[in-house]
C-alpha positions in Angstrom: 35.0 36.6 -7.8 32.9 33.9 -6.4 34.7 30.8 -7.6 38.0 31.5 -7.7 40.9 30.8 -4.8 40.7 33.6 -2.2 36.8 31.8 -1.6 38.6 29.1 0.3 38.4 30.8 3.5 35.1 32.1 3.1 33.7 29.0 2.8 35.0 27.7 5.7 33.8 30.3 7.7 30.8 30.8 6.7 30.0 26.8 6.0 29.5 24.8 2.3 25.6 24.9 2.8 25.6 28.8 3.0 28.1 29.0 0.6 26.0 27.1 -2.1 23.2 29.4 -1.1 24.6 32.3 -1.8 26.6 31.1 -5.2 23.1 30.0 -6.3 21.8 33.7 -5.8 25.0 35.2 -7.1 24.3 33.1 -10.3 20.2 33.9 -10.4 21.5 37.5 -10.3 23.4 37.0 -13.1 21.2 35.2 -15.4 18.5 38.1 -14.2 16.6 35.3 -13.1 13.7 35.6 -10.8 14.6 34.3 -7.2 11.8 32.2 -6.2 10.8 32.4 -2.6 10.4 29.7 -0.3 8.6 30.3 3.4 10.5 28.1 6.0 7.7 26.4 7.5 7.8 26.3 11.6 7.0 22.7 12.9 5.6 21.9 16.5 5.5 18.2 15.4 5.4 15.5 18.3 7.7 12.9 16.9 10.8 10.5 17.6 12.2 11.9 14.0 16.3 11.3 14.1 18.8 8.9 12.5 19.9 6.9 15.4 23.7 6.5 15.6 23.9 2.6 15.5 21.9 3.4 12.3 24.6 5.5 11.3 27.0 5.5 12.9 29.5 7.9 11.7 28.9 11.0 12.5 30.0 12.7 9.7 28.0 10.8 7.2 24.8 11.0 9.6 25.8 15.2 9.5 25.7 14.5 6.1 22.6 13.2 5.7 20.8 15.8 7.7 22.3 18.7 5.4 21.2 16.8 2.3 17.5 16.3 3.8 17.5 20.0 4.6 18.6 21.4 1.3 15.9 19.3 -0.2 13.9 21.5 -2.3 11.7 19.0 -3.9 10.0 15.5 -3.0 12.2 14.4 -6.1 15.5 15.6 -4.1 14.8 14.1 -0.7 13.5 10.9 -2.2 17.3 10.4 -4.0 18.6 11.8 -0.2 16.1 8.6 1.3 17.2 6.4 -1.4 21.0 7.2 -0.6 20.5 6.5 2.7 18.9 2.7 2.5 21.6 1.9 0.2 24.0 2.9 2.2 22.6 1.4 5.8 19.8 -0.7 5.1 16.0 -0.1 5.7 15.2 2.7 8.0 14.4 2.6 11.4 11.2 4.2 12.6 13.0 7.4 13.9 14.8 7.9 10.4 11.6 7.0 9.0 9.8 10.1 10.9 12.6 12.2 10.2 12.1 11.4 6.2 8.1 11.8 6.9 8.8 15.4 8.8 10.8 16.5 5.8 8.6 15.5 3.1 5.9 17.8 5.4 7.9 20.7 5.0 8.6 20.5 1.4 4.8 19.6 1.2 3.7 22.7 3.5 6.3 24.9 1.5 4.2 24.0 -2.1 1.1 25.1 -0.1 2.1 28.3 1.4 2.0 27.2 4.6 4.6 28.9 7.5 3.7 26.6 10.4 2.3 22.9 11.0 1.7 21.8 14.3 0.1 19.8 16.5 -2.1 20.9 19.9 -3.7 19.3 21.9 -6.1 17.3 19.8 -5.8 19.4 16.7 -3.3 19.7 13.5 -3.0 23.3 13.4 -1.9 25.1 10.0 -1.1 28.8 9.3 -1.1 30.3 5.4 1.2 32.9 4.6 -2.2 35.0 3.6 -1.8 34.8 0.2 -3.5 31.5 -0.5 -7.3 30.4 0.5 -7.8 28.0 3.2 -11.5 27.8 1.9 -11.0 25.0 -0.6 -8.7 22.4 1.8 -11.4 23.3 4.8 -14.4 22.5 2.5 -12.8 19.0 1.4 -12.3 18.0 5.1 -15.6 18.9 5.9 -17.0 19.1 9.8 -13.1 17.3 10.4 -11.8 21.3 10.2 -12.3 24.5 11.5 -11.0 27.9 10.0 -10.0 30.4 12.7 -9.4 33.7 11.8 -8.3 33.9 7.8 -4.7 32.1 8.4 -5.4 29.3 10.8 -6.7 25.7 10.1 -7.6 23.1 12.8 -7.8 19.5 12.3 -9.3 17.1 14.7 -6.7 14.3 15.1 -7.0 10.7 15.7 -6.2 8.9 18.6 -2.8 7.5 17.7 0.7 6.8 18.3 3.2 10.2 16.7 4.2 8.4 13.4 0.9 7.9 13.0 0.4 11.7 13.3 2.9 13.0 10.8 1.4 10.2 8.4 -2.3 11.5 9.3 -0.8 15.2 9.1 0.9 14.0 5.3 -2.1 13.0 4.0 -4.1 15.8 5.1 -1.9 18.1 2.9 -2.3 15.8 0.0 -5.7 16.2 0.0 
């Protein structure tokens, strides 16, 4: 019985996000649907990336607005969750604007099979889950990257401000 009253209370306990999760796989089960997997990626990311509270400054709407940026399973979804957001407040500040930049990464880096985008020291450094070649994105960047290992890609970075980074870091995954 997963929609009916007695759920009430196990949706407050165990929160709507989760909840939603787990209907969504009840109902895959169902259908005898395939459950597609998604790797969380990990993210060592230098960056301002919030939503400050005079930009919003209730605090349940900003909670809000983190949880819909988090489900976001496509570029489609968080671009309606960005869209939401300047309509409601206005143009985004640089920090909500990272935080928008550092989610589209992850949904980006999820596509690609990669578990963890980072930056040290001078380098972007991604890890593949193994399954996917980092041959073909380290030949396209040319003397720029160096494979370590068969998992682990370095980047040099430029010399710039953290924005800058997750932008630079973007468009290396779009490559």
């Amino acid at each position: 019985n997963l929609l009916g009253r007695e759920q009430s209370g196990h949706i407050a306990a165990i929160g709507y996000d989760l909840y939603c999760r787990l209907l969504a796989e009840a109902i895959r089960k169902s259908r005898k649907e395939a459950r597609e997997e998604v790797a969380e990626v990990e993210r060592d990311l230098e960056a301002e990336a919030y939503m400050p509270q005079e930009y919003v400054p209730a605090g349940r709407q900003r909670i809000g607005f983190y949880r819909k940026a988090s489900a976001a399973h496509t570029l489609e979804e968080l671009g309606e969750v960005d869209a939401e957001l300047k309509d409601r407040c206005g143009p985004l500040p640089p920090e909500a604007q990272s935080f928008f930049t550092k989610h589209h990464l992850r949904i980006r880096a999820q596509e690609m099979r990669i578990t963890y985008i980072g930056i040290r020291e001078k380098w972007l450094a991604l890890r593949f889950d193994g399954l996917r070649s980092l041959k073909p994105l380290s030949d396209k960047l040319g003397s720029r990257a160096r494979l370590v290992g068969e998992d682990f890609l370095y980047i040099d970075l430029p010399r710039r401000r953290p924005v800058s980074l997750l932008k630079f870091a973007l468009r290396i995954l779009s490559v």
